[in-house]
N, C-alpha and C positions, 0 to 999 in steps of 0.2 A: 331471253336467250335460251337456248336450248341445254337441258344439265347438260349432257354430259361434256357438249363445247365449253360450257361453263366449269364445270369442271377440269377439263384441262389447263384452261387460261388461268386458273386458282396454283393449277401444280406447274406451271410456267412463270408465274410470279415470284412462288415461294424456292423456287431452286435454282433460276436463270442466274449463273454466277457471274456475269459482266454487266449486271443491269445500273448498278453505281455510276459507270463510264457513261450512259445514255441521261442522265439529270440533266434537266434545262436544254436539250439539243430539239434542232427541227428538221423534219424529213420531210422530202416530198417522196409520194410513194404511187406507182401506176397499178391498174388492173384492180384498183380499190375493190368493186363488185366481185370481183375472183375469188375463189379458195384460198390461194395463198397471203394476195393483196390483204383478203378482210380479215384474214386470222392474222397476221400481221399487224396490222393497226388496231384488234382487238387487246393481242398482247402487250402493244405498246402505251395502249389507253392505258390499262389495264396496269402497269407499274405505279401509276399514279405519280410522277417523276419528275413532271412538268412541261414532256416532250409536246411540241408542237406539230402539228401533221398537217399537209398540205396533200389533196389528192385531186387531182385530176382525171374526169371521167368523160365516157360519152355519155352513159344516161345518167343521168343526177336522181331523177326520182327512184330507179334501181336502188342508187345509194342510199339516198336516203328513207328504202324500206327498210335495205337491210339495217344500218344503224339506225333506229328508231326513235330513239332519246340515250342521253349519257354521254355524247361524245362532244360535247364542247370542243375539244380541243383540235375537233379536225374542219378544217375546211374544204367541203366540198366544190371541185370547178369544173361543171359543164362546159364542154370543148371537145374541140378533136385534136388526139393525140399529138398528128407530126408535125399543126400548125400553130399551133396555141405560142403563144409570146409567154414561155416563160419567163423571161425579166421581171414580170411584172409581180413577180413573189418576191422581189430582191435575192438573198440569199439565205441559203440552207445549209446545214450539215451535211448530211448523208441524203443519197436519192439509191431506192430500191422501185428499180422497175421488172415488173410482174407482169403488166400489159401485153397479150399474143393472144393470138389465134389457138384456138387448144384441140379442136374438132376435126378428128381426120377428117371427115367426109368437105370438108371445109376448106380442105387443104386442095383434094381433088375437083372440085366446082368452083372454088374459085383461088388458082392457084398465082395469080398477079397481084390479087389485093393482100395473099398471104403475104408474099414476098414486100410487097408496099410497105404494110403496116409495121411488120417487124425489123426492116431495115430505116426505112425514113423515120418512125417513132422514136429509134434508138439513138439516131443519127442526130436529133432534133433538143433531145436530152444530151447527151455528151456535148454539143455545142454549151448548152446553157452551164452543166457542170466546167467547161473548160472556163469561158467565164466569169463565172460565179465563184470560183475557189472552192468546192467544197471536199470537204474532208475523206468521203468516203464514196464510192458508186459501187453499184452491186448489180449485174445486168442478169436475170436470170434466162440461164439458156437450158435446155435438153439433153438428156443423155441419146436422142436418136443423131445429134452429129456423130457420131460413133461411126452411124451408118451400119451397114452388115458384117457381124462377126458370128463364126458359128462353131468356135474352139472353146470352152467354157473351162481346160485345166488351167489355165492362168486369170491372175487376176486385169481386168484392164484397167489403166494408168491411162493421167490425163493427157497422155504422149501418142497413146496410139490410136490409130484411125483404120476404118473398115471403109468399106467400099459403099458409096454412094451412085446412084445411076443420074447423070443430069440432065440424062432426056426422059422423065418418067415425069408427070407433073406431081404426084406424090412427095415426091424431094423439093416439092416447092418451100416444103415449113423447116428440115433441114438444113440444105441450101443456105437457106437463109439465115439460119440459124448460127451456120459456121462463119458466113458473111462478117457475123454482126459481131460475133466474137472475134475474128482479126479487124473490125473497126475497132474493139475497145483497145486492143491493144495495142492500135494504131495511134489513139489516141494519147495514151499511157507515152508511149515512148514519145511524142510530138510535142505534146501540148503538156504532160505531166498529169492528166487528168488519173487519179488513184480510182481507174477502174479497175474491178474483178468480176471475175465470170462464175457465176454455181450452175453446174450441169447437173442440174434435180433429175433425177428417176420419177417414177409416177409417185406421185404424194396425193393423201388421200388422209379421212380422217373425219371424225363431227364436225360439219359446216358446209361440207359439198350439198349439193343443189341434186333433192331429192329424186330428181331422174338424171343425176351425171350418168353419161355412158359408157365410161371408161372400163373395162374388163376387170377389176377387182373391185369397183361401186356395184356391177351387174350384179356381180355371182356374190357379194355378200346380203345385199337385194334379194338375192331369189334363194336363197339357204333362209335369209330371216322370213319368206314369207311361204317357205317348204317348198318350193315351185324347185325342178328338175333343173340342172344345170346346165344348158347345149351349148356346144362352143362349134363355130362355124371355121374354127383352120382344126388342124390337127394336133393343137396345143403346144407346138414344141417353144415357140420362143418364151425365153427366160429371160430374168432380170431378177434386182432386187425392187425393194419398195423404200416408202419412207412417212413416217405418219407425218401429221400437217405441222405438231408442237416442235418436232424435231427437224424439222426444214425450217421455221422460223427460228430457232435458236441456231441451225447450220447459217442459217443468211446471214444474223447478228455479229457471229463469229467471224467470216468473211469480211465483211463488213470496217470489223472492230480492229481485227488482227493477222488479215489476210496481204497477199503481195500487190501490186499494182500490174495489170496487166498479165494476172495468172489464172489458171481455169483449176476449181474444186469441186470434184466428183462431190453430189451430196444424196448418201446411201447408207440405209443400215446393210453391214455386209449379209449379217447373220440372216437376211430374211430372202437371200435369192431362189426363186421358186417357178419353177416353169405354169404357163395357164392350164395347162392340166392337172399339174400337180398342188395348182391352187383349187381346181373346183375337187378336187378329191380328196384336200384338205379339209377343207371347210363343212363336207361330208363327212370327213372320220371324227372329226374336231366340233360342228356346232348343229349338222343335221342330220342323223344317217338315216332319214328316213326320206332323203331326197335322193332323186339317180344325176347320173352324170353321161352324156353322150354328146357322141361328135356328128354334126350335120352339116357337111363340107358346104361353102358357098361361095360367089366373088361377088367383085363391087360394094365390098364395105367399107372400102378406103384405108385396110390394116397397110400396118409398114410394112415390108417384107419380114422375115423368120429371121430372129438374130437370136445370140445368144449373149449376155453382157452381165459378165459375173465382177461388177464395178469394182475396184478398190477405195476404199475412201482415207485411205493412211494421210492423201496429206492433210484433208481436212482436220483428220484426228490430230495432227500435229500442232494445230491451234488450239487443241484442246478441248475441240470438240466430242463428245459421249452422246451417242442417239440412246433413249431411254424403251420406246417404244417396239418390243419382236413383233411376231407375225400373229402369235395368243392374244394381246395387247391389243394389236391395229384392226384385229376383226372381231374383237369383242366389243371393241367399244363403236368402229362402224356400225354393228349387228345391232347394238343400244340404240345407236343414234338413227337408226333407218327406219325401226320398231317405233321412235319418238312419235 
């Protein structure tokens, strides 16, 4: 494993203050091969606690490159996501599913199978929670249901909603996204299934897949390797971020101590930074011997321009504390890119 992943998963063990409540429990968890999915069952390996892990994938040998040796405790199961008979796990604790489509351009080319995967997948899981009885669900969704907002003096609350266009195929991953969140809720109120929703922001961090494309993977990518930084809109959309340690402790908390049927923004506030103001960070902050210019372009499949200056109070209200600023999340990507 790579330090400085290893390294986190070391200061996630030693400080994760609900890790007690997790002894002897089983999860089934999706998107295993994912950023968040495998850092996820890294840290839960990783308690050494007794947890049992059940993952379901579509490629198995993916998985089991990334986990290589050590993980006993998980079981990996080739399948497809929305048909697989889970019955045949019996019953689980907690189910974190992590499994979507992540890939704009992915969204735009094949904008049916987007909506498929993330609706029917979820669809398919909530049945077996409903069930199964288990204790906990946790569906991760998007901060782009937001949709378009472009007022950044207030903070957004998981109440309010911007404007989505639904004749854009773009809104396919959206869309569906928000779909799938009044499914859980749907569920919640029908069936009793203790689903919740975490609308993650982009999280990033040691363990992403050393060509992620995502606009803060690029440009700490091209700062660690001095290469210039061109950004193809005009940078204005903003947001915050979240590193990967503290999205897996946001999930846990959710999880652990969250409502049934409610949606948790999961964002460090302190780090909302427009894409420009991130490549001209990371210039004043880890290279200033790179430039920074704008090369306007279309058909890259961006969202449209928002602006989403999250709040995260209620997840804080669990008790949640993200650890990781913006010093933090590109120092130790900038480590881990350099690995």
């Amino acid at each position: 494993m790579d330090t400085v992943l290893a390294n986190n998963i070391e200061s996630f063990v030693k400080t994760f203050p609900l890790k007690d409540s997790l002894k002897g429990t089983s999860f089934l968890i999706t998107g295993a091969t994912g950023l968040i999915g495998s850092t996820l069952i890294r840290c839960l390996s990783a308690l050494n606690a007794g947890i049992r892990i059940y993952a379901p994938v579509r490629n198995i040998e993916k998985a089991h490159k990334i986990f290589a040796e050590g993980y006993d405790n998980v079981d990996f199961i080739g399948c497809d996501l929305e048909t697989y008979d889970y019955s045949q796990l019996g019953s689980v604790d907690y189910i974190v599913h992590c499994a979507a489509p992540t890939a704009s351009r992915f969204f735009v080319d094949k904008p049916v199978e987007t909506i498929d995967i993330i609706f029917n997948g979820t669809k398919a899981l909530l049945d077996y929670a409903k069930d199964s009885a288990v204790k906990g669900f946790v569906y991760l969704s998007s901060l782009e249901v937001y949709g378009t907002i472009h007022d950044d003096s207030k903070l957004v609350t998981e109440d309010v909603q911007g404007y989505l266009d639904p004749l854009s195929v773009r809104s396919s991953y959206p869309m569906a996204k928000r779909a799938v969140e009044n499914l859980c809720v749907a569920y919640a109120k029908e069936y009793n299934v203790p689903a919740r929703i975490a609308r993650l922001t982009q999280t990033t961090g040691a363990g992403i897949a050393k060509d992620d494309n995502r606009i803060i993977a690029q440009f700490a990518r091209l700062a660690a390797n001095g290469e210039d930084i061109v950004l193809h809109t005009k940078g204005d959309s903003a947001r915050p971020y979240c590193y990967t340690i503290d999205s897996i402790s946001a999930l846990l908390y959710i999880l652990l101590k969250g409502s049934d049927g409610e949606a948790y923004n999961v964002a460090n506030e302190d780090t909302y930074i427009s894409a420009r103001g991130m490549a001209e960070y990371l210039k004043e902050n880890f290279n200033p011997s790179i430039g920074v210019r704008v090369e306007l372009g279309d058909n890259f499949g961006y969202a449209p321009p928002t602006k989403l200056r999250l709040s995260a109070a209620r997840l804080r209200s669990l008790g949640w504390v993200p650890q990781y600023g913006l010093q933090e999340i590109f120092r130790n990507l900038i480590d881990y890119l350099k690995g």
